[in-house]
C-alpha positions as CSV (number, residue, x, y, z in Angstrom):
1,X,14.3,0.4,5.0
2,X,12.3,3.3,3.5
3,X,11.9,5.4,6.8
4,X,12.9,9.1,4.9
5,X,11.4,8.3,2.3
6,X,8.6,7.1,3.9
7,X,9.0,10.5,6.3
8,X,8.6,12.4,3.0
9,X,5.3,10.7,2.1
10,X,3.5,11.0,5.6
11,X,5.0,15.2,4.8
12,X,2.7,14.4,1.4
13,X,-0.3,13.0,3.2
14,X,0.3,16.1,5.6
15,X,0.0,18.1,3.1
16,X,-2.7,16.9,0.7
17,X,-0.8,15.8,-2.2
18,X,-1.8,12.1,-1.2
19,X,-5.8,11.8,-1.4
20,X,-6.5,8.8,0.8
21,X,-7.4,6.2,-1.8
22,X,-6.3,5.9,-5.3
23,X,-3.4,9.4,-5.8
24,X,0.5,9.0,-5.7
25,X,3.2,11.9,-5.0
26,X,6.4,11.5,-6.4
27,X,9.2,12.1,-3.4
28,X,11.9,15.3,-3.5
29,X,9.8,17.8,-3.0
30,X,12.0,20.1,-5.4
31,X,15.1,19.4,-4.0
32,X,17.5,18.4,-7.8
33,X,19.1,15.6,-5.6
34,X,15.8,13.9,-5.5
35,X,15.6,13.2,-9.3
36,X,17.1,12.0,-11.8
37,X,17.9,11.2,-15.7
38,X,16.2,7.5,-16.1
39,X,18.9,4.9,-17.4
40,X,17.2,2.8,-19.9
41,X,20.4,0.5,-19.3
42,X,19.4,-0.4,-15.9
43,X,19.4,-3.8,-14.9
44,X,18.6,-3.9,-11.1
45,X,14.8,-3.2,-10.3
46,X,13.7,-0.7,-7.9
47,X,13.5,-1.0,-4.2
48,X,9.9,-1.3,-2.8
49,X,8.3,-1.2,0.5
50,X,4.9,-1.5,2.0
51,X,4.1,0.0,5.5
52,X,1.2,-0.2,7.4
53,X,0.3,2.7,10.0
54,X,-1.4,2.8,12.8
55,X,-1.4,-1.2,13.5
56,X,-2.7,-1.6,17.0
57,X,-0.4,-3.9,19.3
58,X,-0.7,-7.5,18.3
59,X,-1.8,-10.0,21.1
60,X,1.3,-11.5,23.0
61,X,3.6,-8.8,21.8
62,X,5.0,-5.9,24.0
63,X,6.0,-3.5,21.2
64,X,6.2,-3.2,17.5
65,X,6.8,-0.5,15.5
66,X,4.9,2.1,13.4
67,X,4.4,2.0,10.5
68,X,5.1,-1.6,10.3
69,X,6.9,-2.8,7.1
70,X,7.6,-5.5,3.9
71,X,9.8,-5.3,1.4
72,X,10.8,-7.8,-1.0
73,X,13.4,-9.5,0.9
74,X,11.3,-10.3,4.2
75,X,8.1,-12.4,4.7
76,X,4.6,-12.2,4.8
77,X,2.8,-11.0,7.4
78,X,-0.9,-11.2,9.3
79,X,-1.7,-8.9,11.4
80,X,-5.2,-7.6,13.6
81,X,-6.5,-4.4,12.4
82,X,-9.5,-4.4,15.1
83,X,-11.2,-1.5,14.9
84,X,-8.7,1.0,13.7
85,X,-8.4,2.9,10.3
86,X,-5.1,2.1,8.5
87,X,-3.2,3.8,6.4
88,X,-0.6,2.1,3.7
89,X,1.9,3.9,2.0
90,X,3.8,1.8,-0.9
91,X,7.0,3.3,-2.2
92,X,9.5,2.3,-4.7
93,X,13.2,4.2,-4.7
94,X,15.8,3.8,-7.6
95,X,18.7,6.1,-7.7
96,X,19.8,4.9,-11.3
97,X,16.1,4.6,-13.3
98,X,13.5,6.9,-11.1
99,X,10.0,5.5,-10.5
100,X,8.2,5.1,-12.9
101,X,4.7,3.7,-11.4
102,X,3.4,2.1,-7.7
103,X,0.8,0.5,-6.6
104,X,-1.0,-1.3,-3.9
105,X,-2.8,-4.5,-4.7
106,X,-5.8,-6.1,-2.8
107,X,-5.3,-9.9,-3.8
108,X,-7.7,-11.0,-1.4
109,X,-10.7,-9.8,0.8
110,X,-13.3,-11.7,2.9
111,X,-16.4,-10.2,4.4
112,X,-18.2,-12.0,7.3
113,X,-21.8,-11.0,8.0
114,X,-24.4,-13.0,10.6
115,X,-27.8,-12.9,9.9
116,X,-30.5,-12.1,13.0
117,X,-31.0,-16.2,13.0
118,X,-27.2,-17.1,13.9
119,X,-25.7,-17.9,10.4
120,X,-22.8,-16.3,8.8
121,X,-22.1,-15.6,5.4
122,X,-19.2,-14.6,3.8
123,X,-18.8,-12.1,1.0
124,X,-15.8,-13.0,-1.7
125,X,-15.9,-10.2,-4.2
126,X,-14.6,-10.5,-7.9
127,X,-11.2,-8.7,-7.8
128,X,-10.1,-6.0,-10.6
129,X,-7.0,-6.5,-12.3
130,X,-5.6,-3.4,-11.2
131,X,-4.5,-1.5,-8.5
132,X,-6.2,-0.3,-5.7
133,X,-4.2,2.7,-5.3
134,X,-1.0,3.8,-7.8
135,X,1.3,6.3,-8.7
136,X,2.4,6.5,-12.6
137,X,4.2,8.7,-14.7
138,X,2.9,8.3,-18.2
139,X,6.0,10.6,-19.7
140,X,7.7,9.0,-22.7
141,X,11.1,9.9,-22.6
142,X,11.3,12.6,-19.6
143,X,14.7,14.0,-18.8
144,X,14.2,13.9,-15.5
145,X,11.9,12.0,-12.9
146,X,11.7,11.4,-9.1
147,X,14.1,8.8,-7.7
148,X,11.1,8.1,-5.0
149,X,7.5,7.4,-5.6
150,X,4.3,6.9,-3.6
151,X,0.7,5.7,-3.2
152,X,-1.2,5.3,-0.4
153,X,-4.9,4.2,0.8
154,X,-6.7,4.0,4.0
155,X,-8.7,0.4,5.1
156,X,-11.0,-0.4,8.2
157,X,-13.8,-2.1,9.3
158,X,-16.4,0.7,7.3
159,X,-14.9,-0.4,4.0
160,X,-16.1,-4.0,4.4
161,X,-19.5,-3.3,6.8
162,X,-21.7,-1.7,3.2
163,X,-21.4,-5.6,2.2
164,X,-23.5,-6.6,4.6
165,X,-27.4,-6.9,4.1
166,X,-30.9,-5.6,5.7
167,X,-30.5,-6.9,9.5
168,X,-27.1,-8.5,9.2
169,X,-24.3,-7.8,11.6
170,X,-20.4,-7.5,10.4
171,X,-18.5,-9.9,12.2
172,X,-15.3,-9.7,10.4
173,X,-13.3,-9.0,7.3
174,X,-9.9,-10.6,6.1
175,X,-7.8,-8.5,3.0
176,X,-4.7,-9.3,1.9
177,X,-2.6,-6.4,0.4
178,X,1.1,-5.8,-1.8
179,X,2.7,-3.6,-3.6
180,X,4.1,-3.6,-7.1
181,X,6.5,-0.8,-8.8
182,X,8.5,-0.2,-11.8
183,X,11.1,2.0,-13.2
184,X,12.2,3.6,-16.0
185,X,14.3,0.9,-17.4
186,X,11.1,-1.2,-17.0
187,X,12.6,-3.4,-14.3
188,X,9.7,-4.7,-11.6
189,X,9.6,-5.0,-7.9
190,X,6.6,-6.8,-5.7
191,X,7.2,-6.5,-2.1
192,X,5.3,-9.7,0.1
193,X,1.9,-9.1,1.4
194,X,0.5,-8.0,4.7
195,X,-3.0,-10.0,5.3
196,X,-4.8,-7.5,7.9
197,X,-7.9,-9.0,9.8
198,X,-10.6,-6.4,11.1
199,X,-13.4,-7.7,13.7
């Protein structure tokens, strides 16, 4: 759905505009027919998309593609991360508004740890009520803004190991992830959540 714009946010990554973890890049890269005058009269919402990179190839299933993708019109979706670093990019695009902010959300995420006797554990942090990556524009008023905007973070295995104490092992980790966005017009998108499981 969002594969040039998504295209011109891997060219971001590429290029260090996009520091793994909590920074956005607006899309265009210069080019006037990327931006535009925000309508504050617009009543449709943004389009958003979350893709996943670098998914390995689920059990059962002879292809898939990469990045894998949700939007707000599809479904949910579990996938197995294994032992793989990911990389999600969420985007918004609105061709009437601009983007105003993105982010990616972490609504869930479960550490499993076993102790030298046998026993597991599992770790439940307290979430924040904020993003775990996110573009924004704080303008007031701008005359002109990006119609495409981007975040992006990386998660594996060594994000969720640290929870585990003196002599425990990491057995696995469960996080559930979305994306939210907003334009200029104020109008909100959230796009349904990937749940990626890392062993």
């Amino acid at each position: 759905m969002f594969r040039m714009a998504w295209d011109r946010a891997i060219a971001c990554l590429a290029a260090g505009l996009l520091l793994v973890g909590a920074t956005g890049c607006p899309g265009g890269g210069g080019n006037a027919a990327s931006y535009v005058t925000p309508d504050p009269n617009d009543s449709s919402p943004p389009k958003i998309g979350l893709d996943v990179y670098n998914l390995p190839l689920q059990q059962g299933a002879s292809s898939q593609p990469n990045p894998e993708s949700v939007d707000a019109n599809c479904c949910d979706v579990t996938r197995t991360a294994d032992r793989v670093e990911l990389t999600l990019v969420a985007g918004i695009t609105d061709n009437e508004s601009g983007g105003r902010q993105v982010g990616i959300w972490v609504d869930f995420m479960r550490t499993t740890c076993t102790t030298p006797g046998g026993l597991e554990h599992q770790f439940i942090p307290g979430l924040l009520g904020m993003p775990n990556a996110e573009y924004k524009d704080t303008r007031t008023n701008p005359s002109s803004v990006a119609k495409n905007v981007f975040t992006s973070m990386t998660l594996s295995r060594a994000n969720f190991q640290p929870r585990c104490g003196s002599g425990e092992t990491f057995a696995s980790a469960k996080v559930t992830v979305h994306a939210e966005g907003e334009n200029f017009a104020g109008k909100t998108a959230r796009s349904k959540a990937f749940t990626l499981l890392f062993d």
